[in-house]
N, C-alpha and C positions, 0 to 999 in steps of 0.2 A: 243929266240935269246940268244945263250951263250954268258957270257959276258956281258950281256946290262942289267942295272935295270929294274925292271916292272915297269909300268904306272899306278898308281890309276886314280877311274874315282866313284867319289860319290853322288850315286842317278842312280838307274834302272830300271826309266822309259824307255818309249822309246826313248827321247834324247841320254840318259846316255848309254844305251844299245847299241844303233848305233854307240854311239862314242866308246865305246869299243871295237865293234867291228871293225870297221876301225882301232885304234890302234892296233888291236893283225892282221888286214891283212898282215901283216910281219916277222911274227912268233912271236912278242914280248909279252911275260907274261903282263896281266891286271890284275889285282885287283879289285872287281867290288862290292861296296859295295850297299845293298839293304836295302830298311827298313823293308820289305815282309820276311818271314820265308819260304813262300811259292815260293816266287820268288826266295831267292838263294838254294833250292833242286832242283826246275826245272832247271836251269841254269847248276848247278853242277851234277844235275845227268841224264840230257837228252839233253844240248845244247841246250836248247829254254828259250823262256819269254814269254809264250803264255800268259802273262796279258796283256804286253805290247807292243812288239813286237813281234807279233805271225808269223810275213812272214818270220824270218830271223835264222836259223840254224848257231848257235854261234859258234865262232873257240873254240877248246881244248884248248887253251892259255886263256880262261877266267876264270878267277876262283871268283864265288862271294862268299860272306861271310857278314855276320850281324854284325859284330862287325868292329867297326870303327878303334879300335886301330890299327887294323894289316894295315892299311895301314900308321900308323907312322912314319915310316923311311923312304915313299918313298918320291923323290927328286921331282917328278913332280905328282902333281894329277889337275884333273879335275874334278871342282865340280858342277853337274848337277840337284841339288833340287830344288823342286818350291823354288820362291824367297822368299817367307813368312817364309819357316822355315828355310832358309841358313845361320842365323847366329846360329838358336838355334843347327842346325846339326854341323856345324863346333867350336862349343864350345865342342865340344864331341873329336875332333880331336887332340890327345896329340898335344902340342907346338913338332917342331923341322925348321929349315931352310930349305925352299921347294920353288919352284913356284906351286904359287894356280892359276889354272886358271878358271874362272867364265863363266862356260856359261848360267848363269840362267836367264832370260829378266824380270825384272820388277824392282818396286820402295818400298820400305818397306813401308807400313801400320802403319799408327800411327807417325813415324819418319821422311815419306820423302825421308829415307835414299835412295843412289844407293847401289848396291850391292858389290861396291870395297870399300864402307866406312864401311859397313855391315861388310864385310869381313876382315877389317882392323882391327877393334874392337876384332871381335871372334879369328882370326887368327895372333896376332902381331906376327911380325917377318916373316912371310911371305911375297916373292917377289910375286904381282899382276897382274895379266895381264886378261884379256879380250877375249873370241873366241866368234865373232857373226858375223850372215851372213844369207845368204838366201837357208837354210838348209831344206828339210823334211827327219824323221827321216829317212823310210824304204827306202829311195832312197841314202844316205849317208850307211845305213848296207849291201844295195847290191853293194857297188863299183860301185855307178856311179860318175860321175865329178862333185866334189864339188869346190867351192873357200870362202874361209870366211878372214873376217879383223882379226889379233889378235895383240891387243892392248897392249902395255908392257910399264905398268908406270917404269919399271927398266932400260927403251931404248934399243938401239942396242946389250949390253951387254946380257939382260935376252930373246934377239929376236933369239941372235947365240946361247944360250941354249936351248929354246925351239920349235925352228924351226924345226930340225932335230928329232928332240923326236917324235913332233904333226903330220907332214908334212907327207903323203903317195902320191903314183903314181896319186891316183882320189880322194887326198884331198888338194888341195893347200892354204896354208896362205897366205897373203898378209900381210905386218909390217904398225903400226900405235904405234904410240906413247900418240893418244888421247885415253885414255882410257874412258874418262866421254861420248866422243861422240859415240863411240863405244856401249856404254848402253845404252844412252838416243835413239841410234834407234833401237835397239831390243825392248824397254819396248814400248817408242809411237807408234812403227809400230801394236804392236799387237793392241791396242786399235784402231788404223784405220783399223788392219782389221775387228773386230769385226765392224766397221761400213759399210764397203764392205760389208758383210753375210746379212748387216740388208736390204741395200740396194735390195740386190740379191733375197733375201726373199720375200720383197716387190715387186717383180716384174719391177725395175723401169728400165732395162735396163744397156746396157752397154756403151751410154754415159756418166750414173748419176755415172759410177764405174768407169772410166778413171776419169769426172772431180774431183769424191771423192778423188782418188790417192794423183791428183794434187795438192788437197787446204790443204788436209790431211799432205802433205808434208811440204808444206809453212809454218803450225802449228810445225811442226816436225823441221824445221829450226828453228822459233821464239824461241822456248823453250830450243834447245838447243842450241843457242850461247846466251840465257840470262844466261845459267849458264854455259856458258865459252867452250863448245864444237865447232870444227872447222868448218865451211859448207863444207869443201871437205870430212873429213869423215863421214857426213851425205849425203851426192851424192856419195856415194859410196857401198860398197860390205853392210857391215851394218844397212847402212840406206835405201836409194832408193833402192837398190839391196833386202834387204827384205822383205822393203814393198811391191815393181810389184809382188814379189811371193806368199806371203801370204794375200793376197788384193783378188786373182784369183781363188783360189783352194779349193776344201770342204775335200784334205787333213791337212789344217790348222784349228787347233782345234777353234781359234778364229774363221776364217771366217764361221766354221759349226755351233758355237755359235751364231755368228750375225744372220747367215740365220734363224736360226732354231728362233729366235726371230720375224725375220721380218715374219713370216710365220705366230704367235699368239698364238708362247707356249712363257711360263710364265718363268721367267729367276729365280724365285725361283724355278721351277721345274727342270729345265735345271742345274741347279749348283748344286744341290742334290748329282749327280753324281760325286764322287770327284776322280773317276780312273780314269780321265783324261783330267788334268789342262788345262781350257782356260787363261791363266796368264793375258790376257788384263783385264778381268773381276775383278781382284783384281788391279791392276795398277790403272785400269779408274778411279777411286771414288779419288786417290793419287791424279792422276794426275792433274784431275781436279783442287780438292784443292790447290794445288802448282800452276797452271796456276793461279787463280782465286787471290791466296794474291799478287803476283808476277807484275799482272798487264798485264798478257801474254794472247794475242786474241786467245784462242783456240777452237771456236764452235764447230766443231765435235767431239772433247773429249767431250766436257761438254755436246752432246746428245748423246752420248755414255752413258753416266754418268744417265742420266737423265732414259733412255730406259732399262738400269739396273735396276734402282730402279722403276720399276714398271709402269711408262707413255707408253704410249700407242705409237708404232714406228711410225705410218703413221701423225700421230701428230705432234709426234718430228721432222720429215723429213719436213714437212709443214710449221713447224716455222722456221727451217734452210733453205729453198728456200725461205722464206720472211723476207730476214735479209736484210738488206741497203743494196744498190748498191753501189758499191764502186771498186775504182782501181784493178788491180789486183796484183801488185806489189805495197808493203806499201812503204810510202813517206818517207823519208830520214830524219831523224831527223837533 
């Protein structure tokens, strides 16, 4: 698009990839930074990612490249790495004044952190904002109808910036100003889906994955308005919205995670594989934790948590259907 700046988008997984591509649906120049030598020649010199998106023939408007710097002066980038290393990638990233936007789903290891406080740290001086939603990649790189929350701690001001930049015909935003609620349902939903898979694995049916949904959410409330996120944007495109999707499908890397647990391969075996991040599986063990000093009822993380490290799932599912009976709606302090 003459005239218009490029878009960085950093991290060429298949997230990163699809959102590239949906940005360059317009004609507009991307930037597409990879951490693979190998992934930015395929990209560059055949229009594909067959590591990681291998269904999706990339517009000419993508240009990747391994070197971080060159996307220094762009005004908006998107940054799509697993969450573990998103601050160590963005310490790579010269300082300049940009909208960062995060679409990475998880809580930092070791710190707790969210990925806006992450990002805070590695990227000062960076306006923040949020893209999550209930997104699968290959179905976002073929132009079908997407809708995602994006979150802009900068408000209205950094929302009329970055709208028109993000926004395509079959990718629509929706504005939020809670950026904390925004993460806290991308990172919990994936660990309930990873309990969906285990569920599915196990044979138990598709009552025990409706009511999982349900209680799974109630957890996904508790947690995030202890630390201050709103309940409408967790009932929303973010929260509810991506958990019914990736709760359902064995295109979500969690839910093939859980399954393939409940099934009685070994999650040391399964995680071996690192070309292609279940992000609930490093969250769980966080989340846990933080649930756990917090004071926050969250049983299906914690056998999430538990099922990871090695217990046995049909186990774990049996002490969780033998927990007290109790309300179903907690009593009102």
């Amino acid at each position: 698009m003459t005239g218009t700046q490029a878009i960085g988008v950093i991290g060429a997984g298949a997230w990163g990839t699809a959102l590239a591509q949906m940005l360059a649906s317009d004609g507009r120049d991307v930037v597409l930074w990879a951490y693979e030598p190998e992934v930015v020649a395929a990209i560059n010199g055949g229009h594909r990612n067959p590591l990681y998106l291998p269904s999706a023939t990339l517009a000419p408007t993508i240009r990747a490249t391994g070197e971080i710097a060159e996307l220094a002066g762009l005004e908006t980038v998107l940054v799509v790495t697993p969450a573990q290393v998103l601050g160590k990638v963005l310490a790579g990233l010269p300082s300049h004044p940009r909208d960062l936007v995060l679409c990475s789903k998880g809580i930092e290891a070791g710190t707790g952190r969210m990925m806006n406080d992450v990002a805070r740290e590695a990227a000062p001086g960076s306006a923040i904002a949020v893209l999550s939603g209930p997104t699968f990649a290959h179905e976002v790189a073929a132009g079908l109808p997407t809708a995602v929350t994006l979150a802009c701690a900068g408000g209205t001001a950094q929302w009329e910036r970055l709208a028109p930049a993000i926004a395509r015909p079959a990718f629509r935003p929706y504005y939020s100003d809670d950026v904390i609620g925004a993460e806290i349902g991308g990172a919990v939903k994936n660990v309930l889906a990873i309990a969906c898979g285990v569920v599915d694995g196990l044979g138990l049916g598709q009552n025990a994955r409706a009511a999982l949904i349900a209680r799974g959410y109630a957890e996904m409330l508790r947690f995030g308005e202890a630390l201050g996120a709103r309940a409408e944007t967790l009932s929303g495109l973010c929260g509810l919205g991506d958990l019914v999707l990736t709760c359902s499908s064995t295109s979500s890397r969690n839910f093939s995670l859980g399954k393939a647990l409940g099934g009685g391969a070994s999650a040391a075996d399964l995680m071996a594989d690192r070309r292609t991040v279940a992000e609930g599986a490093f969250t769980a063990p966080v989340l846990a934790g933080l649930a756990d000093t917090r004071g926050i009822a969250m049983p299906i993380v914690a056998a999430v948590d538990a099922i990871l490290k090695g217990e046995n799932a049909r186990a774990v599912v049996a002490a969780l259907l033998a927990r007290p009976l109790k309300a179903e709606r907690d009593a009102p302090q």
